[in-house]
Backbone as JSON, one array per atom type, in Angstrom:
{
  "sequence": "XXXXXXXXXXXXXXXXXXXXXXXXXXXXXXXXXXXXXXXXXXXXXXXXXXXXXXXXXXXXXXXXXXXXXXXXXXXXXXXXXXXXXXXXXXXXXXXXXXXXXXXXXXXXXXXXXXXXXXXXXXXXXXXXXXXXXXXXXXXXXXXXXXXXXXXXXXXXXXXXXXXXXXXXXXXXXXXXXXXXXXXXXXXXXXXXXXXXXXXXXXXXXXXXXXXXXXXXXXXXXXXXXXXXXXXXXXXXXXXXXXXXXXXXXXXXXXXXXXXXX",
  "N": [[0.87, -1.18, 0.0], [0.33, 2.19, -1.42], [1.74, 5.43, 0.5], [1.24, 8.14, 0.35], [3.21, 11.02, 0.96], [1.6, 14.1, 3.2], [1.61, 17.5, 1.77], [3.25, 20.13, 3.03], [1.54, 22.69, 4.56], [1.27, 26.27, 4.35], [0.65, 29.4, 5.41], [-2.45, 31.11, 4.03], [-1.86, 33.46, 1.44], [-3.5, 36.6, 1.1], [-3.07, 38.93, -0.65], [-1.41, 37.58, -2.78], [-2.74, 35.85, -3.45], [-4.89, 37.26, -4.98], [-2.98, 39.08, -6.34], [-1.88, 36.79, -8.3], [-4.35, 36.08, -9.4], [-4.95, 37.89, -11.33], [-2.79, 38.23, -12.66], [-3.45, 35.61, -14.18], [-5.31, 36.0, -15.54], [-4.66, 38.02, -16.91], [-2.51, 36.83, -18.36], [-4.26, 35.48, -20.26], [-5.14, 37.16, -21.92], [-7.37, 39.07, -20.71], [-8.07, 42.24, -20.14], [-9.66, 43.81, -18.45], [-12.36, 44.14, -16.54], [-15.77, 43.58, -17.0], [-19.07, 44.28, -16.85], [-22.82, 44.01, -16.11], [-24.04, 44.86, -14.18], [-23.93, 48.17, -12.81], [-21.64, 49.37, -11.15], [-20.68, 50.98, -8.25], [-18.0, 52.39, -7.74], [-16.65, 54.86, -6.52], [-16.36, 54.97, -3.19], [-19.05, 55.68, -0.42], [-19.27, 58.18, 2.01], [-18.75, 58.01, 5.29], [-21.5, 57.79, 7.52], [-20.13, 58.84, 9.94], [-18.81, 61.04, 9.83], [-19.33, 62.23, 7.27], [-20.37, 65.31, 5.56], [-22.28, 67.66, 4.58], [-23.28, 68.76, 1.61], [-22.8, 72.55, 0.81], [-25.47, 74.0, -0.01], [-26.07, 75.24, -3.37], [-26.48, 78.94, -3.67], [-29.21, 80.76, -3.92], [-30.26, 82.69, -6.53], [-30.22, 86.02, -6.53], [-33.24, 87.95, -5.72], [-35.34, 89.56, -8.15], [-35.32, 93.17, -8.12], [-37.45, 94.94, -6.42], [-40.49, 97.03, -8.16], [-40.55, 99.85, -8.42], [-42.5, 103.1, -8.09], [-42.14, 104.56, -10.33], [-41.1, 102.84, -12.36], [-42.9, 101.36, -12.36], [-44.8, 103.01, -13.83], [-43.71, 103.46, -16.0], [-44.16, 101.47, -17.04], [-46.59, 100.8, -17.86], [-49.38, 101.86, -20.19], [-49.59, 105.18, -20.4], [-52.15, 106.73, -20.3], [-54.61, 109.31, -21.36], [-53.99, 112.54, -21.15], [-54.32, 114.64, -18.35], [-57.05, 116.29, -17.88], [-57.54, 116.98, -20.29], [-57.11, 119.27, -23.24], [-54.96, 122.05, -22.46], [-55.76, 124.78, -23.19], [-58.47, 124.68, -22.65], [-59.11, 124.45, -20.39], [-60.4, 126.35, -17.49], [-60.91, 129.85, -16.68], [-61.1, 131.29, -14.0], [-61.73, 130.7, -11.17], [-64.63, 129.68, -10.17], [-65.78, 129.28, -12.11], [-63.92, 126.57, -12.25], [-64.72, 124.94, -10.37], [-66.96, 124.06, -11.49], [-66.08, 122.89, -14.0], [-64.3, 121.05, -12.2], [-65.6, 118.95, -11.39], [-67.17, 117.81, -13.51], [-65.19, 117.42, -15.71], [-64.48, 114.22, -17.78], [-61.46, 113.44, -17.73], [-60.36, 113.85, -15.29], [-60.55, 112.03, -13.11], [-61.63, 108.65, -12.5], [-64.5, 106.51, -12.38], [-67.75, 107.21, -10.98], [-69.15, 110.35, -11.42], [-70.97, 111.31, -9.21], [-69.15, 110.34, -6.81], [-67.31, 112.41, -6.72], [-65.77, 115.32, -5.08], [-66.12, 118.82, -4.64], [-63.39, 121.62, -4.22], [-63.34, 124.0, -1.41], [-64.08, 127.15, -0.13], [-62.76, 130.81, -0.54], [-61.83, 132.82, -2.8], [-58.09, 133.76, -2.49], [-57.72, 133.73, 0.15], [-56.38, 132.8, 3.59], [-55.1, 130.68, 3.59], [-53.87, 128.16, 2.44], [-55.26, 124.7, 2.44], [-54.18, 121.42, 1.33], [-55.04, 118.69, 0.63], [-54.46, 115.13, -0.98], [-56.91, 113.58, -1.78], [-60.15, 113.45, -1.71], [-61.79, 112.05, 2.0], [-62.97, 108.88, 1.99], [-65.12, 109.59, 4.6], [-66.19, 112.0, 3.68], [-68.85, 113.32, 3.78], [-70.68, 115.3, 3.64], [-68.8, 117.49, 2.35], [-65.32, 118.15, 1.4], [-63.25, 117.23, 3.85], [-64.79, 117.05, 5.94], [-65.59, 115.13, 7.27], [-63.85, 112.86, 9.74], [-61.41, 113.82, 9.81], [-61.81, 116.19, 9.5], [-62.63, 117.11, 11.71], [-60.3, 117.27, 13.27], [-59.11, 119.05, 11.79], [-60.13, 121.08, 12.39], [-59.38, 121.83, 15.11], [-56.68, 122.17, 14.85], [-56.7, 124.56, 13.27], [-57.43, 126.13, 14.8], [-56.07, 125.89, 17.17], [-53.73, 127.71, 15.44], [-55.03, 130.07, 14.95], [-56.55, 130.21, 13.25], [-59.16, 132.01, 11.27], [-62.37, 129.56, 10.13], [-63.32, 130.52, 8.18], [-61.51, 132.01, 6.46], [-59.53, 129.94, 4.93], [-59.22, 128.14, 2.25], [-60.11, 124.66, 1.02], [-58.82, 122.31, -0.65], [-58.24, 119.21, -2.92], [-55.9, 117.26, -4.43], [-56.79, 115.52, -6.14], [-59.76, 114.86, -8.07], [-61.73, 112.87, -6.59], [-62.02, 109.71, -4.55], [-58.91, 107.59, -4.29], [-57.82, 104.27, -4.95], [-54.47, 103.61, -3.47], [-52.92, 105.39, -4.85], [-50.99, 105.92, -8.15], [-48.71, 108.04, -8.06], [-46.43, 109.04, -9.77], [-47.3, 108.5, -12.26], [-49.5, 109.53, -12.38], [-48.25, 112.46, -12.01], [-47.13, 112.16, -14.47], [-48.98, 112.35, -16.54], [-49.85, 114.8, -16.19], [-51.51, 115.68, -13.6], [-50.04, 118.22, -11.86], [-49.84, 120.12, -13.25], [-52.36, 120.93, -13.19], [-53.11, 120.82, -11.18], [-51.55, 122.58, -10.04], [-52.43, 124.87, -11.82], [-54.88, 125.92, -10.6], [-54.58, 126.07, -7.67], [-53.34, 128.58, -8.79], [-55.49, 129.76, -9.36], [-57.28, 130.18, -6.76], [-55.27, 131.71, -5.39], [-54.06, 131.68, -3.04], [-52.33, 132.83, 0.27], [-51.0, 131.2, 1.62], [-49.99, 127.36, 1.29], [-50.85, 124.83, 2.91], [-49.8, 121.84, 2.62], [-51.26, 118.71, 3.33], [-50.08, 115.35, 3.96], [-47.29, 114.11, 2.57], [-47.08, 112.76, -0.37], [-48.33, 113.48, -2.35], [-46.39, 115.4, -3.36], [-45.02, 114.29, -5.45], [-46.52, 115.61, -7.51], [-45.16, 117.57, -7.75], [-42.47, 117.64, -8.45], [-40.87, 117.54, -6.51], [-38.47, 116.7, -4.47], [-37.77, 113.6, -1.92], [-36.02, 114.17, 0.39], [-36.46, 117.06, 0.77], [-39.05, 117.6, 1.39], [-39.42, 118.46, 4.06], [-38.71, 120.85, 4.82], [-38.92, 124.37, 4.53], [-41.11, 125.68, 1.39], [-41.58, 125.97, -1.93], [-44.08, 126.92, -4.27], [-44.67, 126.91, -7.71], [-46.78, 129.07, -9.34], [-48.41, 129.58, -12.26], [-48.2, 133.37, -12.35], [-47.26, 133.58, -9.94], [-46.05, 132.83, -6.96], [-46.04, 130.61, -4.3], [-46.11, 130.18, -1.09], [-44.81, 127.16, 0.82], [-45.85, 124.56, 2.51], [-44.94, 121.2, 3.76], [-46.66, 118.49, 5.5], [-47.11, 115.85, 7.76], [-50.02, 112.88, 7.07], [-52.77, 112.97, 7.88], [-53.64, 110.99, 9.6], [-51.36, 110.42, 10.53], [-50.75, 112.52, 11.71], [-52.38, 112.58, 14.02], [-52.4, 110.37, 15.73], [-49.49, 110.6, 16.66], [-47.87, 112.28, 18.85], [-45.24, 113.47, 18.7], [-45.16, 114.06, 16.63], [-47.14, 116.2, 16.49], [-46.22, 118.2, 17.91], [-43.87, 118.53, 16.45], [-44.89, 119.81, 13.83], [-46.23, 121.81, 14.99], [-44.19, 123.57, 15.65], [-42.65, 123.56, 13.27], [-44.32, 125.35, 11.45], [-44.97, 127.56, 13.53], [-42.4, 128.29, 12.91], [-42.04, 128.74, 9.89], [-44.52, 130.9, 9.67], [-43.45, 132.86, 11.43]],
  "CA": [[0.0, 0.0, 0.0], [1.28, 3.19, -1.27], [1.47, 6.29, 0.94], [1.88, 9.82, -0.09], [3.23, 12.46, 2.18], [0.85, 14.85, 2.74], [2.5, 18.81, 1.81], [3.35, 21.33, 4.39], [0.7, 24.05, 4.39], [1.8, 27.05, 4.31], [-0.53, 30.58, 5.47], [-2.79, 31.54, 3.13], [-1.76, 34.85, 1.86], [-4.67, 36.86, -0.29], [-2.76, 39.65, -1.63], [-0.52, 37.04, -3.23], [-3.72, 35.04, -4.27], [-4.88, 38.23, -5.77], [-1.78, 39.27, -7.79], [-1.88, 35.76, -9.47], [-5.63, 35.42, -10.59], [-4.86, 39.08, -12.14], [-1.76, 37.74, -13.8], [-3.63, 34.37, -14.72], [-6.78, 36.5, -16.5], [-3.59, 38.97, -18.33], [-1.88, 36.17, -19.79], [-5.54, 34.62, -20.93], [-6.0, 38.12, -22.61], [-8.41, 39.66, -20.6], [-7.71, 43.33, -19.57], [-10.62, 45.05, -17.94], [-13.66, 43.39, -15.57], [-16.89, 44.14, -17.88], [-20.44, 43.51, -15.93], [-23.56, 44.26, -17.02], [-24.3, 45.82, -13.43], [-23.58, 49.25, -12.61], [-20.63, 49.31, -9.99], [-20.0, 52.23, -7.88], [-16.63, 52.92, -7.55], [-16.25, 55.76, -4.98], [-17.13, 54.69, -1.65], [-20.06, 56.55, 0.05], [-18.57, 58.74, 3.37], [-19.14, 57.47, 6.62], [-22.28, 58.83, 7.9], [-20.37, 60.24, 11.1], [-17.71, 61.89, 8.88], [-20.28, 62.87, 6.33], [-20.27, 66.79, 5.71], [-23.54, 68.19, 4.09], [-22.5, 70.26, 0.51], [-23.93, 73.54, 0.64], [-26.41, 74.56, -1.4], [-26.1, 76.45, -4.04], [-26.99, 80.19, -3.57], [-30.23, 81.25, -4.6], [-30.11, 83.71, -7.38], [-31.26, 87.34, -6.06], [-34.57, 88.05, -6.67], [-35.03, 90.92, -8.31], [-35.83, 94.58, -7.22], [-39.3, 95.62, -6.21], [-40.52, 97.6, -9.1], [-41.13, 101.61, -8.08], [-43.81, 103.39, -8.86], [-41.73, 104.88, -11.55], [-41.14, 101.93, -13.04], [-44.66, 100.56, -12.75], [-45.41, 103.99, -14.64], [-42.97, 103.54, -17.55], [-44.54, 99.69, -18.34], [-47.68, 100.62, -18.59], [-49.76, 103.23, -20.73], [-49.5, 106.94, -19.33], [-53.36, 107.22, -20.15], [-54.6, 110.62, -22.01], [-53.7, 113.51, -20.55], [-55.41, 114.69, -17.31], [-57.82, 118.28, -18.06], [-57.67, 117.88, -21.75], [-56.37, 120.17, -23.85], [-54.8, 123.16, -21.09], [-56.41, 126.09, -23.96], [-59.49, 124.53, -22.54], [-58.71, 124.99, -19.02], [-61.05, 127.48, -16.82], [-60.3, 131.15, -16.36], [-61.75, 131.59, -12.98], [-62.13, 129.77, -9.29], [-66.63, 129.53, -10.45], [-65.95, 127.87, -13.61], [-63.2, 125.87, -12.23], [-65.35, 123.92, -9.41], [-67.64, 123.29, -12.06], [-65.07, 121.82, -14.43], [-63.68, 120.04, -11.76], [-66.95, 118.38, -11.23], [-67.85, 117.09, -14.94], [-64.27, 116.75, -16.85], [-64.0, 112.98, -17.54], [-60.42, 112.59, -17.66], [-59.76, 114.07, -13.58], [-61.08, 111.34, -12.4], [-62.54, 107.47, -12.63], [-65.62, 106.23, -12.06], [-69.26, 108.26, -11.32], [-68.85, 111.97, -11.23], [-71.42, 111.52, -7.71], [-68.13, 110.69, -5.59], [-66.29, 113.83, -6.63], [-65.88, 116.14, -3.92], [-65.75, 119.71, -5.23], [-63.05, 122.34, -3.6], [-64.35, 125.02, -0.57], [-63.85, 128.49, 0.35], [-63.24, 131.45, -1.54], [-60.2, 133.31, -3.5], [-57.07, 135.07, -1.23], [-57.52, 133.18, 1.43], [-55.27, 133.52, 4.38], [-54.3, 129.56, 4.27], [-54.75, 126.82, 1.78], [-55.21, 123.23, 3.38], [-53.84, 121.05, 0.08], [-54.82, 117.2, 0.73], [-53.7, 114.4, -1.69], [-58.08, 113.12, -2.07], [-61.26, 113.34, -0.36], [-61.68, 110.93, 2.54], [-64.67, 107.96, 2.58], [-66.28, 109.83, 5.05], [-66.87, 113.29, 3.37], [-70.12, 112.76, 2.51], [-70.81, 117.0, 3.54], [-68.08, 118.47, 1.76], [-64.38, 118.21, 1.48], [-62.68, 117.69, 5.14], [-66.16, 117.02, 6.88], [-65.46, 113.57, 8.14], [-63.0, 112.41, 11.13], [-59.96, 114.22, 9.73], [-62.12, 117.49, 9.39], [-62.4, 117.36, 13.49], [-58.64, 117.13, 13.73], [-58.51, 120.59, 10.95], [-60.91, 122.76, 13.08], [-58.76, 121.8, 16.12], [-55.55, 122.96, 14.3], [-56.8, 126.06, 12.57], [-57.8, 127.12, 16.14], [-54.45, 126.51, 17.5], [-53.05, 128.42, 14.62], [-55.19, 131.61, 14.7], [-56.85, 130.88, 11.71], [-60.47, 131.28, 11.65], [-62.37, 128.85, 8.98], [-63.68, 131.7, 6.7], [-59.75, 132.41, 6.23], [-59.18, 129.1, 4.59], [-59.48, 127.53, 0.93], [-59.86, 123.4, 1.34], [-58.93, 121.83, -1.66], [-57.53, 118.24, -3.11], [-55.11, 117.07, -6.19], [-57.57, 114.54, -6.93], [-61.06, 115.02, -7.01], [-62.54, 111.94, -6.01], [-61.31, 108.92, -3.81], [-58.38, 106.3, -5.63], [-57.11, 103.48, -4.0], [-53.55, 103.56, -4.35], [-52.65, 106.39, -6.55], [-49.81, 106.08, -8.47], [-48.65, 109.59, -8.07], [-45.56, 109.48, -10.65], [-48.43, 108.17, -13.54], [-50.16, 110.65, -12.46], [-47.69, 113.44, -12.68], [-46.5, 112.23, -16.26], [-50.22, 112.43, -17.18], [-50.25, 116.27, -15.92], [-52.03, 116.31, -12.42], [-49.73, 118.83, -11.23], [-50.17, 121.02, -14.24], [-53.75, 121.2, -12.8], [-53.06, 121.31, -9.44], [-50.76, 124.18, -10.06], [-53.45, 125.91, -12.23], [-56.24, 125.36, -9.68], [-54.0, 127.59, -6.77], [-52.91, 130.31, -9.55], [-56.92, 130.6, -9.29], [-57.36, 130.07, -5.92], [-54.83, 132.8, -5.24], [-53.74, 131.4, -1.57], [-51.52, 133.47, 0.87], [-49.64, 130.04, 2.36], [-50.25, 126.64, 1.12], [-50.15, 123.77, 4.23], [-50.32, 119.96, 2.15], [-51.54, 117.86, 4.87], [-50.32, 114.28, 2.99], [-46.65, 114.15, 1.56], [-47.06, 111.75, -1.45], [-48.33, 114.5, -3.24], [-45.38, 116.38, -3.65], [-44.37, 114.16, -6.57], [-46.86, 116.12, -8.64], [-44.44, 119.2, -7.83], [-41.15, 117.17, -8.73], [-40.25, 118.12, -5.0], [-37.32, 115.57, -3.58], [-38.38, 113.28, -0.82], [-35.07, 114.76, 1.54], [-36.56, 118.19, 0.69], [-40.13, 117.39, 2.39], [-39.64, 119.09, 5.46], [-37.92, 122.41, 4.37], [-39.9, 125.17, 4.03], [-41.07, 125.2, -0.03], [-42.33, 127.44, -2.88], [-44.85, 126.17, -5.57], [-44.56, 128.33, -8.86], [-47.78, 128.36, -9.74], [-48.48, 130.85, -12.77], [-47.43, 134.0, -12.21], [-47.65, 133.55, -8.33], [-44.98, 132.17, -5.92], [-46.59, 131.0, -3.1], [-45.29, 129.71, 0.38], [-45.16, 125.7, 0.7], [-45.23, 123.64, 3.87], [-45.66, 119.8, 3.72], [-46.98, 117.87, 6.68], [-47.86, 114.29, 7.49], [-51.34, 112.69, 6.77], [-53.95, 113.49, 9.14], [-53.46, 110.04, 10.39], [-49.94, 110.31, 10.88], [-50.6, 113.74, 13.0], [-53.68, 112.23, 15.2], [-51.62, 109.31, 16.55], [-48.16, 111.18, 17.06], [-47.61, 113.51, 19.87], [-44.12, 114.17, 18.44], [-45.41, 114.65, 14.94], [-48.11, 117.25, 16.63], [-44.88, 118.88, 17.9], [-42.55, 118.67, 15.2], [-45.62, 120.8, 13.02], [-46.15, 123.4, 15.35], [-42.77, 123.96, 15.43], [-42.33, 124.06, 11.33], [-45.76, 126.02, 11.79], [-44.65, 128.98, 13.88], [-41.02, 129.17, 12.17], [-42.89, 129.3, 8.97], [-45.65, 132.14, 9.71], [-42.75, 134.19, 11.64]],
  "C": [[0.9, 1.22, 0.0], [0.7, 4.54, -0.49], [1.83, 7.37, 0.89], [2.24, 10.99, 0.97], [2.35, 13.54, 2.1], [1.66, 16.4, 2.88], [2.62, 19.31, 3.06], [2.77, 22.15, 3.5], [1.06, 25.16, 5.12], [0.45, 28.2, 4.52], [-1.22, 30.88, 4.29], [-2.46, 33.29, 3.09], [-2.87, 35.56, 0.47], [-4.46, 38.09, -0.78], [-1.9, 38.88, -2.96], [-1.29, 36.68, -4.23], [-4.64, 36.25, -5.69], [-4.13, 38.93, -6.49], [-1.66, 38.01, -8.53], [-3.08, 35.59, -9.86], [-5.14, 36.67, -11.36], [-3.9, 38.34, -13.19], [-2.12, 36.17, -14.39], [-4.65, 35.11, -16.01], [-5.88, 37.83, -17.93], [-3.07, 38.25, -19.39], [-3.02, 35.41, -20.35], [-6.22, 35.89, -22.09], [-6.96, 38.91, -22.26], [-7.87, 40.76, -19.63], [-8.32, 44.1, -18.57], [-12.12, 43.85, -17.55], [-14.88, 44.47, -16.23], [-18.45, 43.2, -16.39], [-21.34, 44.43, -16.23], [-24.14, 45.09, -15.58], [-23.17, 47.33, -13.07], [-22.92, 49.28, -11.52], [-20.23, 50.74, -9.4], [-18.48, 52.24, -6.96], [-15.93, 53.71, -6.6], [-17.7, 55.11, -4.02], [-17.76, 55.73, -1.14], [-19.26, 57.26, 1.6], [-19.3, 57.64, 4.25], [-19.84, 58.12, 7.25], [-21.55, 59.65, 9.5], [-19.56, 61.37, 10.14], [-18.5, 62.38, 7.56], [-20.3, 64.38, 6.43], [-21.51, 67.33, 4.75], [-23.02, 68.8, 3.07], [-23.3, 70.88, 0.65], [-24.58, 73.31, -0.05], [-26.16, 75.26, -2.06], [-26.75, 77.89, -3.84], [-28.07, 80.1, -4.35], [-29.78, 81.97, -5.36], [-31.14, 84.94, -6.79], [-32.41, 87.69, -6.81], [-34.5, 89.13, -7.27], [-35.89, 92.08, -7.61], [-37.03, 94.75, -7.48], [-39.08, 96.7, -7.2], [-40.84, 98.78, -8.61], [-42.39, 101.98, -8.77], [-43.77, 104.17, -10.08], [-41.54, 103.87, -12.56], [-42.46, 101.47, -13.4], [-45.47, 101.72, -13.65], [-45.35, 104.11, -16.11], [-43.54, 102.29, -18.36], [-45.61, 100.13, -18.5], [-48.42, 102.03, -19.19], [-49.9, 104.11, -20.22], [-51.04, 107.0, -19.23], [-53.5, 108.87, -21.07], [-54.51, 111.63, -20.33], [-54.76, 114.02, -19.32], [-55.89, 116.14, -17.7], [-57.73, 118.41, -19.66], [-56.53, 119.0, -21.85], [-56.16, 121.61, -22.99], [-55.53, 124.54, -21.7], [-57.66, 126.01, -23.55], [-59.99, 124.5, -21.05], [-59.43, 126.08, -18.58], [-60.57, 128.28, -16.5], [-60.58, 131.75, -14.94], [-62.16, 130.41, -12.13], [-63.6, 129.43, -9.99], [-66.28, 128.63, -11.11], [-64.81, 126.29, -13.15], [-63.98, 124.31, -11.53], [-66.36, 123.57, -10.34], [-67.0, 122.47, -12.77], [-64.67, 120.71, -13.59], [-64.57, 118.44, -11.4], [-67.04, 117.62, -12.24], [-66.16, 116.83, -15.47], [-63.84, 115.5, -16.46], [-62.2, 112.98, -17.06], [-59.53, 113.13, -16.43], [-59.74, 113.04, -12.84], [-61.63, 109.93, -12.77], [-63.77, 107.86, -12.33], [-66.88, 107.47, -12.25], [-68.45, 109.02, -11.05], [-69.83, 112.35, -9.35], [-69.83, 110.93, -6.68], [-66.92, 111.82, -5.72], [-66.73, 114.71, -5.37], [-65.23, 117.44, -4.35], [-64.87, 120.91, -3.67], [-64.1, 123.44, -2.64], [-63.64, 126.32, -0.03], [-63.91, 129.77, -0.55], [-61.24, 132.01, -1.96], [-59.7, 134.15, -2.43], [-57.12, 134.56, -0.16], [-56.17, 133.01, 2.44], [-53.73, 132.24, 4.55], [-54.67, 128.92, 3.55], [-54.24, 125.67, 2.0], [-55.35, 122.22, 1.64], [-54.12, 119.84, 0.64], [-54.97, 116.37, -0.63], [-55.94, 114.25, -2.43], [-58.8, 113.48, -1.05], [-61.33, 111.64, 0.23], [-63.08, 110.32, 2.27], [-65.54, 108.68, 2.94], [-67.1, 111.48, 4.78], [-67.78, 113.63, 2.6], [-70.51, 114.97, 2.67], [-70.14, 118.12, 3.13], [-66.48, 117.99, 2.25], [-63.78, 118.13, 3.04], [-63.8, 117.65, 6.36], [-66.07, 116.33, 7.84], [-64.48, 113.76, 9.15], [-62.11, 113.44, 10.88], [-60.51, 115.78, 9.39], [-62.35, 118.07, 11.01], [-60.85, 118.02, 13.88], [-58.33, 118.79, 13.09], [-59.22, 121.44, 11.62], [-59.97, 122.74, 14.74], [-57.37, 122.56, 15.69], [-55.4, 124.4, 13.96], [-56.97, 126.65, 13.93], [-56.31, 127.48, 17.1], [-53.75, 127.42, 16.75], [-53.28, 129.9, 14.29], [-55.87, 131.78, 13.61], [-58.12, 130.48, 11.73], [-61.19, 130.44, 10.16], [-62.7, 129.21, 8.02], [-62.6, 132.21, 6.08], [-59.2, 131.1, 5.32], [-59.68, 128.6, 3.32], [-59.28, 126.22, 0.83], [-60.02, 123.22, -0.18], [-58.21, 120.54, -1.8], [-57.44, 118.18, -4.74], [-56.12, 116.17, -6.76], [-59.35, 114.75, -6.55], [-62.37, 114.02, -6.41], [-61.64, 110.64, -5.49], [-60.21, 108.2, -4.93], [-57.58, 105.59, -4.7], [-55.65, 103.4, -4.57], [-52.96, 104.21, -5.2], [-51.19, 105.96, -6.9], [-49.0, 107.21, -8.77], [-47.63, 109.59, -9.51], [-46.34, 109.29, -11.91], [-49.18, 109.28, -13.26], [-49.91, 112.37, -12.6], [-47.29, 113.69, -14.13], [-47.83, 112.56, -17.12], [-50.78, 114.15, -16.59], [-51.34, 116.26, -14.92], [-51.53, 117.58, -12.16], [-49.31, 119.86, -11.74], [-51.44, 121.68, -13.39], [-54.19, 121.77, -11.97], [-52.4, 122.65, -9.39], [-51.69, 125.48, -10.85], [-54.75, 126.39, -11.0], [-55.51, 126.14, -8.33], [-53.8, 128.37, -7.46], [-54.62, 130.87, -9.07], [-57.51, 131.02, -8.21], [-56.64, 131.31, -5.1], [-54.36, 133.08, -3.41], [-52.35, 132.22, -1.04], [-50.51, 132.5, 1.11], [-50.37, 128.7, 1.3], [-49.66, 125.62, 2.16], [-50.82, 122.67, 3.51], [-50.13, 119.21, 2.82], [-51.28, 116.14, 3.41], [-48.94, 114.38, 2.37], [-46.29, 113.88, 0.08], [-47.06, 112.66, -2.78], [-47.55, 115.32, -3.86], [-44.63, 115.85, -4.57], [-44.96, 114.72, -7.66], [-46.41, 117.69, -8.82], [-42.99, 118.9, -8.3], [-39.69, 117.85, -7.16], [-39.52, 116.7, -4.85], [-38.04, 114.84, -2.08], [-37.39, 113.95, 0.3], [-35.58, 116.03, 1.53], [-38.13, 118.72, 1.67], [-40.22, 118.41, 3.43], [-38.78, 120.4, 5.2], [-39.09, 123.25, 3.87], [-39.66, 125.58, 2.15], [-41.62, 126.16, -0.71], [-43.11, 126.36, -3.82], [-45.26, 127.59, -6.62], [-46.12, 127.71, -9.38], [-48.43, 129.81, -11.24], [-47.56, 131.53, -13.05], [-47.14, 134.43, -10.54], [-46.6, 132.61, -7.97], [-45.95, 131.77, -4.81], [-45.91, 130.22, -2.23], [-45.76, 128.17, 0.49], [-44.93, 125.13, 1.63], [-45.69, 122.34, 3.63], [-45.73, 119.09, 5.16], [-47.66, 116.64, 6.69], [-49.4, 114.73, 7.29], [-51.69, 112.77, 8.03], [-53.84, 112.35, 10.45], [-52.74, 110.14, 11.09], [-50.24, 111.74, 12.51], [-51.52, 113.24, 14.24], [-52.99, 111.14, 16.06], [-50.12, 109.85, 17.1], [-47.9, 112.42, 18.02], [-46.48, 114.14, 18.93], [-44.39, 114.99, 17.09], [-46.04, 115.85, 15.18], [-46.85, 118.37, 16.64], [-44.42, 119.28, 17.06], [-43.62, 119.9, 14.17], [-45.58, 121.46, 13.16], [-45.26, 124.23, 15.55], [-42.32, 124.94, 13.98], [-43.63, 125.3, 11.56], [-45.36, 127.82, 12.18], [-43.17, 129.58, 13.53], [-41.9, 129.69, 10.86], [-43.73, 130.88, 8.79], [-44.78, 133.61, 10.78], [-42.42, 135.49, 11.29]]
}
């Protein structure tokens, strides 16, 4: 009976075993491990060592459009008062004009609110529109409480005063610079030449883009060429703004009695 020694076994070593199948599959011709599955190649992090990639930046939105801008996209509209040769020669005719000419105004001609007082007046009270509640005339409602309280502080009695507004019936929203390019403040400036006011106090700043007045310039005492008439220009918050603000009450009567010095 024959008996074979059995080898000495030796460690397995499996980088070894792996450099000879490579060099068994090179000299057989075969270069490159093909498979019909999709193999990923880079190893995934280690979720503790994992690092989040930013995000990409948003792209800045863009700039809120002005109300100059929102003026220039869309149609100016015809001209506000028609043709100016057609324009009223006199305060009488004017409050009627202001009354009937379509293109002052939207909507019915019943929510117009026609100007009050009379020519030369000692003080003209300039607001931007009539409010909601002036169903009795210009300045009647809530914010006409607040103007007989003022004029009294001021010395000025209400037969001394000319109440008038740039617009003559309510608008939500005006777009004042559309409405200067469309000649409000042609109008408005005709409409005191007639009026013929000693001071002008515009309760309402907004308005003062239909004078091409600066917003830093606001609070500086002002001129409005109106004609052939200069007249004296003070701007002052909205009625609102003054009824809730002690300081604002202040800060007026201040501008107020430098002004009329």
């Amino acid at each position: 009976m024959m008996q074979y020694d059995t080898p000495e076994t030796r460690d397995f070593d499996g980088a070894e075993a792996l450099e000879g199948a490579i060099a068994w599959w090179r000299e057989a011709g075969v270069d490159f491990d093909y498979s019909e599955t999709p193999t990923q190649w880079l190893a995934e992090p280690e979720s503790d060592d994992a690092v989040a990639a930013p995000k990409p930046a948003a792209p800045p939105p863009p700039p809120p459009a002005t109300p100059l801008s929102r003026a220039l996209q869309q149609d100016a509209g015809p001209p506000i008062g028609g043709a100016r040769e057609n324009w009223p020669d006199s305060l009488e005719k004017f409050r009627e004009w202001w009354m009937t000419e379509p293109t002052l105004a939207e909507g019915s001609l019943e929510r117009r609110v026609p100007p009050r007082g009379v020519a030369g007046a000692k003080l003209c009270i300039l607001v931007p529109q009539p409010d909601p509640d002036d169903a009795e005339g210009l300045l009647t409602g809530g914010a006409g409480k607040l103007l007989t309280a003022m004029l009294q502080a001021m010395g000025v009695g209400a037969h001394q005063v000319y109440v008038a507004s740039t617009l003559p019936a309510p608008m939500a929203m005006p777009e004042w610079n559309s409405l200067a390019a469309r000649g409000l403040g042609d109008v408005t400036r005709h409409h005191l030449a007639l009026a013929a006011p000693e001071r002008v106090l515009a309760i309402g700043r907004a308005q003062l883009t239909l004078f091409d007045i600066a917003p830093e310039k606001v609070r500086d005492p002002l001129v409005l060429e109106c004609g052939d008439k200069t007249l004296p220009l003070l701007a002052a918050p909205d009625f609102s703004q003054i009824a809730r603000s002690a300081a604002r009450r202040a800060n007026l009567w201040h501008r107020w009695l430098e002004w009329t010095a």
